[in-house]
C-alpha positions as CSV (number, residue, x, y, z in Angstrom):
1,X,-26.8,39.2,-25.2
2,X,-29.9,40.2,-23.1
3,X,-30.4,38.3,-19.5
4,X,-33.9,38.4,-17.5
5,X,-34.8,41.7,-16.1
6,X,-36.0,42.0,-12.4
7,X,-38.8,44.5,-12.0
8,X,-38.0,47.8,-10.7
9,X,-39.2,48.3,-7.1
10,X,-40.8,51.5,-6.0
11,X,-38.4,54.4,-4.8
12,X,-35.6,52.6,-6.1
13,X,-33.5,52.9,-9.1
14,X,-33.4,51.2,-12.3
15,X,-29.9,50.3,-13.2
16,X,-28.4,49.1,-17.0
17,X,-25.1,47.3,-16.8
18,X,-23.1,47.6,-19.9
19,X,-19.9,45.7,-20.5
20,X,-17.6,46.5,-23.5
21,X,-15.7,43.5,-24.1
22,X,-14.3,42.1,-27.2
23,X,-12.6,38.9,-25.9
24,X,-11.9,36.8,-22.7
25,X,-12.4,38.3,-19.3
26,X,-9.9,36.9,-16.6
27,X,-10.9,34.9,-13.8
28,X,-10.7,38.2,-10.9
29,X,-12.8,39.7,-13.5
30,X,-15.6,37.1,-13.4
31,X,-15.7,36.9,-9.8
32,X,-15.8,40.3,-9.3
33,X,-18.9,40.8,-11.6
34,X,-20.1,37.3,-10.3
35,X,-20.1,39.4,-6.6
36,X,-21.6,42.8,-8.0
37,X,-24.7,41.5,-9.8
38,X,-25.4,39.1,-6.6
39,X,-26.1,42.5,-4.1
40,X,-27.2,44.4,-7.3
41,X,-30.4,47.3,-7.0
42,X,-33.8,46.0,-8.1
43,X,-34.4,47.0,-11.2
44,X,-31.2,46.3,-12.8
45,X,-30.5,44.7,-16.0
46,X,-27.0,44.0,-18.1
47,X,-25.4,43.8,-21.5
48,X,-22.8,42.9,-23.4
49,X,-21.8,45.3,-25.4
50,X,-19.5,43.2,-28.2
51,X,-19.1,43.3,-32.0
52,X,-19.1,47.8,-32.2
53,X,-16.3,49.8,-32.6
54,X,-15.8,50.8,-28.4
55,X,-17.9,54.6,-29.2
56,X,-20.6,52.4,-31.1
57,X,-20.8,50.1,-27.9
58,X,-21.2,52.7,-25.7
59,X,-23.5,54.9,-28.0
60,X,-26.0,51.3,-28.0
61,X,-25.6,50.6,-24.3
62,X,-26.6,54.4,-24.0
63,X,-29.5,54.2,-26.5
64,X,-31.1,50.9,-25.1
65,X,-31.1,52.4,-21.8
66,X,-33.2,55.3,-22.8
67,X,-35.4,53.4,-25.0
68,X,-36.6,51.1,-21.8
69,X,-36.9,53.3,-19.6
70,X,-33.5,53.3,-17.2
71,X,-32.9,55.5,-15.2
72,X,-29.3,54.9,-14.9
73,X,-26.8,53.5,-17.1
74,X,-23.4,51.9,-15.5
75,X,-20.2,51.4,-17.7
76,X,-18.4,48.2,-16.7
77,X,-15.2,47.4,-19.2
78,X,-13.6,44.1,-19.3
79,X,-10.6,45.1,-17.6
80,X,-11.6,47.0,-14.3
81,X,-12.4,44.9,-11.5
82,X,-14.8,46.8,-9.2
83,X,-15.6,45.8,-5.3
84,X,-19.0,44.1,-4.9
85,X,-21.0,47.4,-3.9
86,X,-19.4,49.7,-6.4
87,X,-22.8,50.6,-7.9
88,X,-24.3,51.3,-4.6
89,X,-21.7,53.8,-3.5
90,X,-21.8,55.4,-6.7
91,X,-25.8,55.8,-6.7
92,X,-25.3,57.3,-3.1
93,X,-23.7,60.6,-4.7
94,X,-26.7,61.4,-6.5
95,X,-24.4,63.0,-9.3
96,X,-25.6,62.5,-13.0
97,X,-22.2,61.4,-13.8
98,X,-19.8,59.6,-11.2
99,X,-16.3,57.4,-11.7
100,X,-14.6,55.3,-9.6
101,X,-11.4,56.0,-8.8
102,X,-8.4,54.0,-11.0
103,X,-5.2,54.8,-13.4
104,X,-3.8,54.5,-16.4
105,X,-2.5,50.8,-17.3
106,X,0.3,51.5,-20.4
107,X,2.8,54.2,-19.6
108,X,2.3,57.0,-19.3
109,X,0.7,55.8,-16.0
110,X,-0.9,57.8,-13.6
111,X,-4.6,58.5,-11.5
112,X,-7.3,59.4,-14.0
113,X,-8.0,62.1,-12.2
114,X,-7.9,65.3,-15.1
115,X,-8.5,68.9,-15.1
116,X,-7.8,71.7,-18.0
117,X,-5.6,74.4,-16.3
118,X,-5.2,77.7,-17.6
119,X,-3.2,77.2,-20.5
120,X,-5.6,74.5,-22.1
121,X,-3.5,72.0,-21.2
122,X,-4.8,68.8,-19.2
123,X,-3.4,68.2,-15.6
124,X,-3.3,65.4,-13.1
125,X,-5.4,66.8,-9.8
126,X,-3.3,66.1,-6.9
127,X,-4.8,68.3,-4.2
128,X,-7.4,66.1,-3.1
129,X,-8.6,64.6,0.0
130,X,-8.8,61.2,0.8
131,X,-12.1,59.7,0.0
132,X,-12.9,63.3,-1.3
133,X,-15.5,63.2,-4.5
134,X,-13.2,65.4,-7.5
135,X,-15.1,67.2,-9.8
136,X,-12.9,66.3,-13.3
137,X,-13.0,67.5,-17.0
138,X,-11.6,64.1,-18.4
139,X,-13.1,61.1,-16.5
140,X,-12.7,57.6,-18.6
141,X,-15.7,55.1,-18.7
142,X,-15.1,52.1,-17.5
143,X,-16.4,52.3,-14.2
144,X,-18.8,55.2,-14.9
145,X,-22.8,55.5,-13.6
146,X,-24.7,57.7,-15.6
147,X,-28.3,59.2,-15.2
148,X,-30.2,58.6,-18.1
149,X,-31.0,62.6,-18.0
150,X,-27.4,63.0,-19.3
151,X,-28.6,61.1,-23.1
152,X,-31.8,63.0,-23.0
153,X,-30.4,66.3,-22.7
154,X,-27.1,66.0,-24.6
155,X,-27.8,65.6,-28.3
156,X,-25.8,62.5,-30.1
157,X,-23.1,61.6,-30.4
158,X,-22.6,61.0,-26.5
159,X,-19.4,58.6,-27.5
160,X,-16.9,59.4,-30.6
161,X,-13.3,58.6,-31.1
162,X,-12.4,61.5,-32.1
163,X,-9.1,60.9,-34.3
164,X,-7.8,64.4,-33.9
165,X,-11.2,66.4,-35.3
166,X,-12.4,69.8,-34.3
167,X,-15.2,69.9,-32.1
168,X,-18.0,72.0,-30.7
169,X,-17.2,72.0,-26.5
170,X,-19.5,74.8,-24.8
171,X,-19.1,77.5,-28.1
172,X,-15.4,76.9,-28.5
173,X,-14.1,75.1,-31.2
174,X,-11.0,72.7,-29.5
175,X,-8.8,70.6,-31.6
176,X,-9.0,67.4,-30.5
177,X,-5.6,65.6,-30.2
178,X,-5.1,62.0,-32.3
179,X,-6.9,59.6,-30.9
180,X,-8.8,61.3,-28.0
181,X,-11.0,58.4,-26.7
182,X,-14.5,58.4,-26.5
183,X,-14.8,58.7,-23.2
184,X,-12.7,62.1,-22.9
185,X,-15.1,63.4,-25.6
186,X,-18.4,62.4,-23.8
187,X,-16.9,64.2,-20.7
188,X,-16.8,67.0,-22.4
189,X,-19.9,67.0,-24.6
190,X,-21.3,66.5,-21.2
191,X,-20.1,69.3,-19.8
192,X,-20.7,71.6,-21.8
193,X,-24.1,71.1,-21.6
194,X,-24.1,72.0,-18.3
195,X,-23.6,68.4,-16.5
196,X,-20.7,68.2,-13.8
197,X,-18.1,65.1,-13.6
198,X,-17.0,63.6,-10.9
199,X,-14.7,60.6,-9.5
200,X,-15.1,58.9,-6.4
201,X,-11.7,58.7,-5.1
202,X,-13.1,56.6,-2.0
203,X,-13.8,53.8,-4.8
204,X,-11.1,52.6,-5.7
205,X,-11.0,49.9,-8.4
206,X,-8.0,47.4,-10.7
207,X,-6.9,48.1,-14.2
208,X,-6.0,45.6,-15.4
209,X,-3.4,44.8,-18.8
210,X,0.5,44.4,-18.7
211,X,0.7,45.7,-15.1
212,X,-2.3,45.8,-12.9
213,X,-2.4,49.4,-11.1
214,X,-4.4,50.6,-8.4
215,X,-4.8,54.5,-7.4
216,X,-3.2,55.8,-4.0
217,X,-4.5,58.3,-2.2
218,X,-1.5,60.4,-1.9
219,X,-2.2,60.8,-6.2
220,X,0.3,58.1,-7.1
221,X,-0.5,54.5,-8.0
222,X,0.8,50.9,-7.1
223,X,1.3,48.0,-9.5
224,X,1.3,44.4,-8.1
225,X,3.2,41.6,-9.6
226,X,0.6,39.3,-10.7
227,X,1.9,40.4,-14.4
228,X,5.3,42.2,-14.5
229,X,5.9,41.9,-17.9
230,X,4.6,44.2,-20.6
């Protein structure tokens, strides 16, 4: 679905909103996009990115940024709700790739905050700040902003589930584990290419599903009630 286009203004940046959605979006959803696109940039634009295979959506959304000239790309899924000036905050950082802050919403749950320690293994970062921007190995997508420099500098593909395959990741060959997502991978594709990832931990936004969490800033997370039940 493509909506009118507002012309860029000078010295400011061009934004491409892309949603992945499949289905429905709840009602906090709506409003909450409703909100965003009201105080959005000049220059911004959205999609919907249905009907792919989620690392086909994003590889389009990606690819039709480029191809008309964005210079930013920002991932919106269908079940984070974001404040009004989310894009905003995250274009302050001038980082080619920037998060906000938010967990895990089926067990195990926890910050999406993710480092490789020593042993190769994936940690949860916990000595952080408050408000403190975390550079991250694994960062997931659906609140992501990312320069358009990232696609042209980072050969394809930028998004691939990658169902437990070997991969290239700066001259090492890493076995992926079953079902790494396709965000995880583009982190770090990215990465090692020489691009650094980072989450806003000041922006905090909802994930929602079964039980609607929200980040603390201690590194834990809090669930409301709107939806106890898995």
């Amino acid at each position: 679905m493509v909506l009118p286009a507002w012309e860029q203004t000078q010295n400011q940046p061009s934004v491409l909103i892309c949603v992945a959605s499949v289905g429905d979006v709840s009602y906090e959803w709506a409003c909450a996009f409703a909100d965003l696109w009201a105080v959005r940039v000049p220059g911004t634009m959205r999609r919907k990115l249905g009907s792919y295979v989620v690392d086909l959506a994003r590889e389009h959304g990606a690819l039709d940024a480029v191809a008309n000239g964005f210079q930013w790309v920002f991932f919106l899924d269908s079940d984070v709700v974001v404040p009004q000036d989310t894009i905003q905050r995250l274009l302050q950082h001038k980082k080619p790739i920037v998060s906000g802050f938010y967990a895990r919403r089926h067990p195990p749950i926890h910050p999406l905050l993710l480092r490789r320690g020593n042993d190769g293994n994936f940690g949860i970062v916990t000595n952080f700040s408050q408000g403190e921007i975390v550079e991250v190995d694994l960062c997931p997508s659906g609140c992501l902003l990312i320069s358009t420099e990232v696609f042209k500098r980072v050969p394809r593909p930028w998004f691939f589930y990658t169902d437990g395959r070997v991969i290239d990741i700066g001259g090492q060959s890493i076995q992926m584990p079953n079902g790494t997502s396709e965000d995880y991978f583009f982190s770090l594709r990215s990465k090692s290419y020489g691009f650094q990832v980072y989450v806003d931990t000041a922006l905090k936004v909802r994930h929602k599903g079964h039980f609607n969490v929200l980040p603390r800033d201690d590194g834990g997370y809090e669930m409301n009630a709107e939806n106890p039940n898995p």
